[in-house]
C-alpha positions in Angstrom: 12.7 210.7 210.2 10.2 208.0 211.3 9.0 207.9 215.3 10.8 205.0 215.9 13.9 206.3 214.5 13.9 209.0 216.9 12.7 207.0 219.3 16.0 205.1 219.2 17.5 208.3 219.1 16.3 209.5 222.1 16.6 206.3 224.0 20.4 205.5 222.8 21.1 209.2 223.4 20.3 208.6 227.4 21.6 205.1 227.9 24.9 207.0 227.5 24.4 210.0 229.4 22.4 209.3 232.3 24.4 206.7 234.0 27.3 208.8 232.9 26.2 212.0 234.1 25.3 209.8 237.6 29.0 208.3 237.8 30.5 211.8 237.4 28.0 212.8 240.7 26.1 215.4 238.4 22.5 213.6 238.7 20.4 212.2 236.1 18.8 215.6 235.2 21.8 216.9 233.8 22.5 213.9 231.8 19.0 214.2 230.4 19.5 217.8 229.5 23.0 217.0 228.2 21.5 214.3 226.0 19.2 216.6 224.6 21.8 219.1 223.8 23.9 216.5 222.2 21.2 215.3 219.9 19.1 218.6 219.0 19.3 221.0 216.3 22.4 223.2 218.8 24.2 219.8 218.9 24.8 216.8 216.2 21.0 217.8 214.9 19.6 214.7 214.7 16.9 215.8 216.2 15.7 219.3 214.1 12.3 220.0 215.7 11.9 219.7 219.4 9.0 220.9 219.9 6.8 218.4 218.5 8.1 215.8 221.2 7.6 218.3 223.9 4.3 218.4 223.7 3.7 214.9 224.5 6.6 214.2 226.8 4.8 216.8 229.3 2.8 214.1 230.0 6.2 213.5 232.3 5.9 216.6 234.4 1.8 215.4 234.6 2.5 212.6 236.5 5.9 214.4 238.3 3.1 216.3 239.8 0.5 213.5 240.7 3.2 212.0 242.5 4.0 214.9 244.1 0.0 215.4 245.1 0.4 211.8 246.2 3.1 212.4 248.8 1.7 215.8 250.5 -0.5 214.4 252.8 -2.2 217.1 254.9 -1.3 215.6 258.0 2.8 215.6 256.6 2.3 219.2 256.2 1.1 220.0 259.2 4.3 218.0 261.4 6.6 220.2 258.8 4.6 223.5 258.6 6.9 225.9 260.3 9.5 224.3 258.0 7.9 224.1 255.0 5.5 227.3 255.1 7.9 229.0 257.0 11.8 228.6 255.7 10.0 227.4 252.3 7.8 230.5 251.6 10.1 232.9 252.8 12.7 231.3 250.5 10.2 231.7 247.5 8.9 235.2 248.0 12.8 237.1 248.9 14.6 234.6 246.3 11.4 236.0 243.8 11.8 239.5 245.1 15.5 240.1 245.3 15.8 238.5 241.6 13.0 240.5 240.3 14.8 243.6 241.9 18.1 242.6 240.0 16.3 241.9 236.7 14.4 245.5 237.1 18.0 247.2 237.6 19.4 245.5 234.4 16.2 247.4 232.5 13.6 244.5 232.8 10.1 246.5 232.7 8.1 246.1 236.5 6.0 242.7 234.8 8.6 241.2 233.2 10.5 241.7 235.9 8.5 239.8 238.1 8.1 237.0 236.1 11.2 236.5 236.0 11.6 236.5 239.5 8.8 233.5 240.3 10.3 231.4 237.9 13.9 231.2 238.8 13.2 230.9 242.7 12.4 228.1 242.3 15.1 225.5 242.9 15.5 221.6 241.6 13.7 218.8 243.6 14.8 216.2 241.5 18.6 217.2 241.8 19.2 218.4 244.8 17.1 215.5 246.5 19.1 212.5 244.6 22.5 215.0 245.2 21.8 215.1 248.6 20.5 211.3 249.3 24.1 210.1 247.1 25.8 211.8 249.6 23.7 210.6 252.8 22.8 214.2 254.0 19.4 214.2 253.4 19.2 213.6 257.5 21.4 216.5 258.4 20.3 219.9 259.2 20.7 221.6 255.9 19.5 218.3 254.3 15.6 218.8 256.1 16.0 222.3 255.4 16.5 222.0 251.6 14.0 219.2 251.5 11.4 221.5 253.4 12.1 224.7 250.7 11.7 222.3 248.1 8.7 221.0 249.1 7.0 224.0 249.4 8.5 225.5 246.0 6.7 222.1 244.9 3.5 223.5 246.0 4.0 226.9 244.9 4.6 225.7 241.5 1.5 224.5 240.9 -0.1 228.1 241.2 2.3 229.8 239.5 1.8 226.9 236.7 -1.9 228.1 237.0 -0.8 231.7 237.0 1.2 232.1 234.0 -1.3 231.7 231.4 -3.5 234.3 233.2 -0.8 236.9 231.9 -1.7 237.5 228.5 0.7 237.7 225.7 3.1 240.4 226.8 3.8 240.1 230.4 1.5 242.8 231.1 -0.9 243.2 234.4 -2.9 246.3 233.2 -4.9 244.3 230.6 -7.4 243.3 233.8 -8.7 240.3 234.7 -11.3 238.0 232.7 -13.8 237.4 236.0 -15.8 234.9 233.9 -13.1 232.9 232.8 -11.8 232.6 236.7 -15.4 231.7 237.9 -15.3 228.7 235.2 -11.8 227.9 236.5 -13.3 227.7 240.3 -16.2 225.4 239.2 -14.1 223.3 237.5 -11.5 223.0 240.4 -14.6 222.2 242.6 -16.1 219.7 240.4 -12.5 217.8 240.5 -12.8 217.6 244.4 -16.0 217.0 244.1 -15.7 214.1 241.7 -12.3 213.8 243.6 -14.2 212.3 247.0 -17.2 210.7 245.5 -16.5 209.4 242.2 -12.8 208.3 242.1 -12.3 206.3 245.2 -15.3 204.1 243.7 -13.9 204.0 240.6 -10.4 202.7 241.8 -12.7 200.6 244.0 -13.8 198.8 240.9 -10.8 198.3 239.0 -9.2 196.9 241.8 -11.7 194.3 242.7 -11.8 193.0 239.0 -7.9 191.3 239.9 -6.7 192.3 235.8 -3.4 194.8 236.8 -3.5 196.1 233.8 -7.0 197.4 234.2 -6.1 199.0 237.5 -3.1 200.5 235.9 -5.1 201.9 233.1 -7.6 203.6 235.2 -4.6 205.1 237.3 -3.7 206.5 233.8 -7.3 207.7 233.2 -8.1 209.2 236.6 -4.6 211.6 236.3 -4.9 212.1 232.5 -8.6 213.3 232.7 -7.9 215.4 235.5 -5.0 217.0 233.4 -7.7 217.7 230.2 -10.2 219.0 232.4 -7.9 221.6 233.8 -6.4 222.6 230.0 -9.6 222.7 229.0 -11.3 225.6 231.1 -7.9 227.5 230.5 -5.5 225.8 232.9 -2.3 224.0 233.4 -2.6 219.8 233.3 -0.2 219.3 236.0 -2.8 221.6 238.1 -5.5 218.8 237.4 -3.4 216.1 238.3 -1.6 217.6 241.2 -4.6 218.1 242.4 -6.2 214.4 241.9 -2.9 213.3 243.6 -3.9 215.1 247.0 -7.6 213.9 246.9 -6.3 209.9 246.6 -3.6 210.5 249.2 -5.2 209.3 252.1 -6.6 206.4 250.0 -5.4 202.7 250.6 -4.6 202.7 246.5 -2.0 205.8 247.5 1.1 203.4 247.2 -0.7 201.1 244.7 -1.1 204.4 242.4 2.2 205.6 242.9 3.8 202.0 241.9 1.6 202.2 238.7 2.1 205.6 237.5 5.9 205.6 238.5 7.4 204.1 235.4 5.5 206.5 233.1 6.5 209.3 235.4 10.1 208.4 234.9 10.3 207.5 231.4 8.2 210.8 230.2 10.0 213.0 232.9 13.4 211.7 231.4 11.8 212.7 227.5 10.7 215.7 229.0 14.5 217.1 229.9 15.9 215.3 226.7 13.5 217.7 224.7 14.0 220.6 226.7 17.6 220.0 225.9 17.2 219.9 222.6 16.1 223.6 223.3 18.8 224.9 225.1 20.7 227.5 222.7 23.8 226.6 223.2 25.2 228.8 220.7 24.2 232.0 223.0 27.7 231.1 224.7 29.5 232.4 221.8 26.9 234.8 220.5 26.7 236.3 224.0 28.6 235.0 226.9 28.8 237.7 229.1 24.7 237.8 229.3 24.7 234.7 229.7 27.5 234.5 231.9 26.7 237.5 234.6 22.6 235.9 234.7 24.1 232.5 235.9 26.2 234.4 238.8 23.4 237.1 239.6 21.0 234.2 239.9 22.9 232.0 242.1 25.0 234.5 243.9 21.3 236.1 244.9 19.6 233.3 245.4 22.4 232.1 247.7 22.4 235.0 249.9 18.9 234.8 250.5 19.1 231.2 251.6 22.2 231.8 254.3 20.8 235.4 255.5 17.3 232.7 255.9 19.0 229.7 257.7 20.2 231.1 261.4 16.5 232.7 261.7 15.1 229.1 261.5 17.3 227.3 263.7 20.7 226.6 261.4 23.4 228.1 263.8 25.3 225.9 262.2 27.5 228.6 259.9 28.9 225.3 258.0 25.3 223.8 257.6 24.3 227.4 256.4 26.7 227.4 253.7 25.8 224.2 252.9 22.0 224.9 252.3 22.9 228.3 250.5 24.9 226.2 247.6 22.7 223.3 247.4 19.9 225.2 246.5 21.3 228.0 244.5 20.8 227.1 241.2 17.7 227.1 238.8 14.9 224.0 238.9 13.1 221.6 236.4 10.1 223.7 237.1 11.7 227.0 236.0 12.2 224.8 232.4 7.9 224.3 232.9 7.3 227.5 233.4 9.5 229.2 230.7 7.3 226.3 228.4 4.4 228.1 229.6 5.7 231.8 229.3 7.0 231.2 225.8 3.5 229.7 224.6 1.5 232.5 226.0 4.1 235.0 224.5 4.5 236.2 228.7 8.2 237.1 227.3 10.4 237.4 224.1 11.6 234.3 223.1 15.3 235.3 222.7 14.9 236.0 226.1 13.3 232.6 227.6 16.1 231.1 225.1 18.7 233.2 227.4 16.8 232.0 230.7 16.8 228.4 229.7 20.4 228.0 229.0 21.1 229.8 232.1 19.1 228.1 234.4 20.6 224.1 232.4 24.4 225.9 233.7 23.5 227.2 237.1 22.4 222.9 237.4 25.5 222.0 235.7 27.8 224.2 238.2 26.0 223.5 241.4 28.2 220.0 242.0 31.5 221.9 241.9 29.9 224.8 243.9 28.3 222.5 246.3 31.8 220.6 246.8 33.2 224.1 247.6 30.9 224.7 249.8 31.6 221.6 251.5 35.0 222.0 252.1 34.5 225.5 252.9 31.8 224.1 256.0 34.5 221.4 256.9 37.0 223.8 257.7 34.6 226.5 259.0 32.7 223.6 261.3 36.4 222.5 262.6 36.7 226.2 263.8 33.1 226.5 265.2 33.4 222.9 267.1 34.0 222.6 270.8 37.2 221.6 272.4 37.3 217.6 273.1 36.6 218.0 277.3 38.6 217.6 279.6 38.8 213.8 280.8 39.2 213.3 284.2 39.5 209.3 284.4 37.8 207.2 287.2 39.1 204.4 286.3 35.9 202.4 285.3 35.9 199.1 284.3 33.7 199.7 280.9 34.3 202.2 278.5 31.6 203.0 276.1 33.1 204.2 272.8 29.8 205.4 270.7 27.1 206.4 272.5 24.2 206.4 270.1 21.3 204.0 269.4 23.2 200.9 270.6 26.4 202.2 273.1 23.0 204.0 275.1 21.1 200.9 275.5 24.4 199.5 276.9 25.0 202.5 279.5 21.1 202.4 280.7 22.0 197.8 281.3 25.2 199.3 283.2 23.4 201.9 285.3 20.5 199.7 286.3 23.0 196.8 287.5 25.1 199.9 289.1 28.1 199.5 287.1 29.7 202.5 286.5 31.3 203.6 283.0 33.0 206.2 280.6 31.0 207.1 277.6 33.0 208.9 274.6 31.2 210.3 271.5 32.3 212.7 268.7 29.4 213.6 267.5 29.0 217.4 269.0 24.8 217.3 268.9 24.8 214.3 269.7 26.4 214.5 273.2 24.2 217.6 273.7 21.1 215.4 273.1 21.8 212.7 275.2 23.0 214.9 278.1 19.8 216.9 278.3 18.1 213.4 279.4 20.8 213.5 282.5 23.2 210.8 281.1 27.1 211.3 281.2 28.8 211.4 278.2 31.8 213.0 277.2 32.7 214.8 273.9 35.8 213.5 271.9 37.2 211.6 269.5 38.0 207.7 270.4 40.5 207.5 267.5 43.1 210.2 269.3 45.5 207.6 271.5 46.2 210.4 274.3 42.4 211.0 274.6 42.0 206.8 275.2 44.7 207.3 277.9 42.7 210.2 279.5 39.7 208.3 279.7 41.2 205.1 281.5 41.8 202.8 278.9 44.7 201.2 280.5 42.8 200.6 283.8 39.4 199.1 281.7 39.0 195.6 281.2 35.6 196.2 279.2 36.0 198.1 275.8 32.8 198.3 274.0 32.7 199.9 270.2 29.3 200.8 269.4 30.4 202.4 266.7 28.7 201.7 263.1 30.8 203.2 260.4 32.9 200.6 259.5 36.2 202.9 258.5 36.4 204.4 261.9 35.4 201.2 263.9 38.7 199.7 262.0 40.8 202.2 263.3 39.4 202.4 266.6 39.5 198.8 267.4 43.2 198.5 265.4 44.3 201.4 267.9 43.0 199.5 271.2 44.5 196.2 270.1 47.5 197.4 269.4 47.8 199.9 272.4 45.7 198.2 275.2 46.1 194.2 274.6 44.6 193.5 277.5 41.0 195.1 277.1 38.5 192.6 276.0 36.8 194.3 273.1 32.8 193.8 272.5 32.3 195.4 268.9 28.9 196.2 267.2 28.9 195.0 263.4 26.5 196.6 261.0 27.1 193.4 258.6 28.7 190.4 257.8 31.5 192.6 256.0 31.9 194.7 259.0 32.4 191.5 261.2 34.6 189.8 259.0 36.8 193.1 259.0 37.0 192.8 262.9 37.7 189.7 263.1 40.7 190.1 260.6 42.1 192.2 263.7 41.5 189.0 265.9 38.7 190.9 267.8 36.1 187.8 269.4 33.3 189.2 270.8 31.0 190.6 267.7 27.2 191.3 267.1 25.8 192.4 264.2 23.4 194.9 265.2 19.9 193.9 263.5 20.9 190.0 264.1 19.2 189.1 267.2 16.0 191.4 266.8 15.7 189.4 263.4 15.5 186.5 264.7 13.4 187.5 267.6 11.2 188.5 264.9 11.3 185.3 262.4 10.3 183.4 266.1 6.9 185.6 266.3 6.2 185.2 262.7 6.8 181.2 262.6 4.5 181.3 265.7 2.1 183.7 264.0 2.2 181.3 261.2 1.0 178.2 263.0 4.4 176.6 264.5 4.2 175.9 268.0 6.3 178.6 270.3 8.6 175.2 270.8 9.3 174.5 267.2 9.3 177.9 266.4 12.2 178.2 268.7 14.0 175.3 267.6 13.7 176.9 264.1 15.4 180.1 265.0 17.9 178.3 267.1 19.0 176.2 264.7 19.5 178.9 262.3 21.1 181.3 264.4 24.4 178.5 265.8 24.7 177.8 262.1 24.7 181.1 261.2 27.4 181.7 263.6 29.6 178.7 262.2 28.8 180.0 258.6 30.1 183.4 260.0 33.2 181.8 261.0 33.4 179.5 258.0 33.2 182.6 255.7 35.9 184.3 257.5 38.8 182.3 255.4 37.1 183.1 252.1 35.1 186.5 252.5 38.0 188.1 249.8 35.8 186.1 247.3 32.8 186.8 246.6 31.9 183.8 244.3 32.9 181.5 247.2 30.7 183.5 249.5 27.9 182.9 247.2 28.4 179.4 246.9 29.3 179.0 250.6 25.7 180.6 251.2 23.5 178.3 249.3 25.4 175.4 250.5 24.6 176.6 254.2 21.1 177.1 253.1 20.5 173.8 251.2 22.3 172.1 254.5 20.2 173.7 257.1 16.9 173.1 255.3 17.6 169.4 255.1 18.6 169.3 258.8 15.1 171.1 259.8 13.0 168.6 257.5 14.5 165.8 259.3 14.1 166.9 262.5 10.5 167.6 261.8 10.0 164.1 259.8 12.1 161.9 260.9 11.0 159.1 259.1 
């Protein structure tokens, strides 16, 4: 079969699974691996010989790692480093330990046994991180906490890449160490810093200044590919070399220019990369031996799990919900472990029906972490509904204003009302959050504005100022549906987050809206016309004039926001009409 056959192979192959794989919530790694499978010599064969595409499409875990290198920034590490070297290392060495302990009871030999352990420690960065953003929780507690382990198992990777070579061709540590070979391995890491600091930034310098992209671009591909050869060749893994040039250009002002360049390669190769390891997965082990390979995906994810929970309450996750959470999401074997078993089965580090046995279970412990991680979920709803506090106790004083949301916006409202000496009633169901905001001695009160008796409690029949400073726009509905129906005569004062959000409040026939990054827009556009050369005058006329026909357009859109093609054209209209009426105002004539 020609190249280009199987490069339409391989390409076809993915334009099916990935974005399948994505709309089923399983991550684009899986659909990778599960085009691979499909395709390979296990599968429909149309791909016989994997490992000749392998070879190149590691070029994919070369750049993976100069991105990586890219993003560590020594001053990031040190804001994260009881995080990251803390949770994060701890993670990797009992997770390496306890497995390596499990694999030596089930006959391993001591070496093999510990290689085994380091390379299914580690977890998947890029599946758990796109999971986890999908679902919004990269900001929660377990969220930081994952993304802190797996940014250290990034960095230990690239020294256990480094290592595994070193191990000789059966797994053993008696053979001793080749000193000379190590000392030709320092000098060459010292010459890449070396050349790293006085030879690259110029070099970048250069290309940049000529103005040609492309030239730019193809000494972005030289600086990470060179540094990838000159690692292999004194004995050492490429992704060392160019993990290594990513750190040295961090600080650099090409850092983002670098990572815009090399990105596209990254993904494409990184995509070939899984597609080809894939292709290696021996499927057929499930039938040949499903019990192995059955009882190695629960051991390693039913150890690695316990590690991670008994790990989270030590470092601050008291949370038992969150605990549970981070314990699931991370229990299941990484993209690196399919790097590393590349390594191990070239250098002969272990037998190869074994790495074949490893491989397949690590690809299943990524395809079951979804389901387990819903589980887990649903498990930490249930267990968070028993660990939350009791609503308290409301006491009403019968203000005039009550606050319903007391985060970045309903605060700013409650610090206006306490400097003009207005009193108020501030409600939040956000547990933490109350517990935040009352440590810097305001009042706020814990419970949940969507309960009817709880609005009662808190003096919503004696209020005549309802404000809902509330941004999700499912529980803002049925907040502000509950109040109008329940308390017609409060005058409600909603926070949007967007034009959608307003339009759905003012279905409800609530008046008095603001979308929440409107006026700081505008106050912005104002500095930059002004910045620009307008006069403050004009400027101001410029954003004044936008903003009332903004608001008519708001209300204009109101009868037709069902329709999105008649939002569209609404939109240009507006635009096309408003840029006419500011050209004549500015040349009259």
């Amino acid at each position: 079969m020609t190249l280009l056959a199987e490069t339409l192979i391989y390409l076809l192959a993915a334009v099916i699974a990935v974005p399948l794989s994505r709309r089923l919530g399983l991550g684009s790694v899986l659909g990778y691996l599960a085009a691979g499978i499909a395709i390979g010599p296990f599968g429909l064969a149309f791909i016989r010989d994997p490992d000749h595409i392998l070879h190149f499409a590691e070029l994919g875990v070369v750049f993976l790692l100069f991105i990586v290198g890219l993003e560590l920034k020594p001053s990031r590490l040190w804001v994260m480093r009881r995080m990251v070297f803390g949770l994060g290392a701890a993670q990797v060495i009992l997770s390496a330990a306890a497995i390596a302990l499990v694999a030596w009871l089930f006959g391993f030999g001591p070496s093999a046994a510990v290689v085994v352990g380091l390379v299914l420690a580690l977890s998947s960065t890029a599946f758990v991180l796109q999971m986890l953003a999908e679902k919004k929780q990269l900001p929660t507690t377990h969220g930081r906490a994952a993304f802190s382990i797996l940014l250290f198992q990034d960095l230990a990777a690239i020294p256990l890449i480094a290592l595994m070579p070193l191990l000789g061709s059966n797994a053993s540590f008696d053979d001793g160490i080749n000193f000379a070979q190590i000392a030709i391995m320092v000098a060459a890491i010292a010459g890449l810093v070396f050349g790293g600091r006085y030879l690259l930034q110029p070099t970048l310098k250069i290309a940049a200044r000529s103005g040609i992209p492309e030239i730019f671009t193809a000494t972005a591909l030289l600086v990470v590919i060179g540094a990838a050869l000159l690692m292999q060749a004194v004995g050492m893994s490429m992704v060392l070399g160019a993990f290594l040039a990513g750190m040295l250009l961090a600080d650099t002002e090409y850092r983002h220019q670098l990572e815009a360049d090399i990105a596209p390669f990254k993904g494409l190769l990184l995509g070939l990369f899984f597609i080809a390891v894939g292709m290696s997965v021996n499927v057929g082990l499930l039938l040949n031996v499903p019990a192995r390979i059955i009882i190695a995906v629960v051991l390693l994810m039913l150890t690695k799990a316990m590690v991670l929970y008994a790990l989270a309450r030590p470092f601050g996750m008291c949370d038992r919900s969150a605990a549970l959470k981070l314990a699931a999401v991370l229990a299941q074997g990484g993209e690196f472990a399919f790097v590393l078993l590349a390594i191990v089965a070239k250098e002969s580090v272990l037998p190869p029906a074994l790495i074949d046995e490893l491989i397949l279970a690590v690809a299943i412990s990524m395809l079951l972490t979804p389901f387990i991680y819903a589980a887990a979920e649903f498990a930490g709803g249930r267990l968070k509904r028993k660990e939350e506090p009791e609503f308290d106790e409301m006491v009403s004083d019968h203000h005039d204003v009550l606050i319903v949301g007391f985060g970045r916006v309903g605060q700013i409202v409650g610090r206006m009302m306490n400097v003009v000496g207005y009193s108020f009633t501030a409600l939040e169901r956000d547990s933490s959050q109350v517990e935040f905001v009352r440590r810097y001695g305001s009042t706020v009160h814990y419970g949940d504005a969507s309960r009817l008796d709880l609005l009662r409690a808190a003096g919503a029949e004696h209020a005549k100022i309802f404000v809902l400073a509330i941004s999700d726009l499912e529980e803002s509905m049925k907040i502000a549906d509950s109040v109008i129906r329940n308390f017609p005569n409060l005058t409600i004062i909603a926070r949007a987050r967007n034009r959608r959000h307003a339009h759905k409040l003012m279905d409800l026939g609530v008046l008095h809206i603001f979308r929440e990054t409107l006026l700081s827009s505008l106050a912005m556009s104002e500095q930059v016309l002004t910045a620009l050369g307008q006069s403050p005058a004009e400027a101001k006329h410029i954003v004044d004039s936008f903003s009332e026909r903004d608001s008519q357009l708001l209300l204009e859109q109101h009868a037709i926001h069902d329709s999105e093609e008649k939002l569209i054209q609404s939109s240009k209209d507006t635009a096309s009409e408003l840029e006419s009426l500011l050209r004549r105002d500015k040349f009259p004539d």
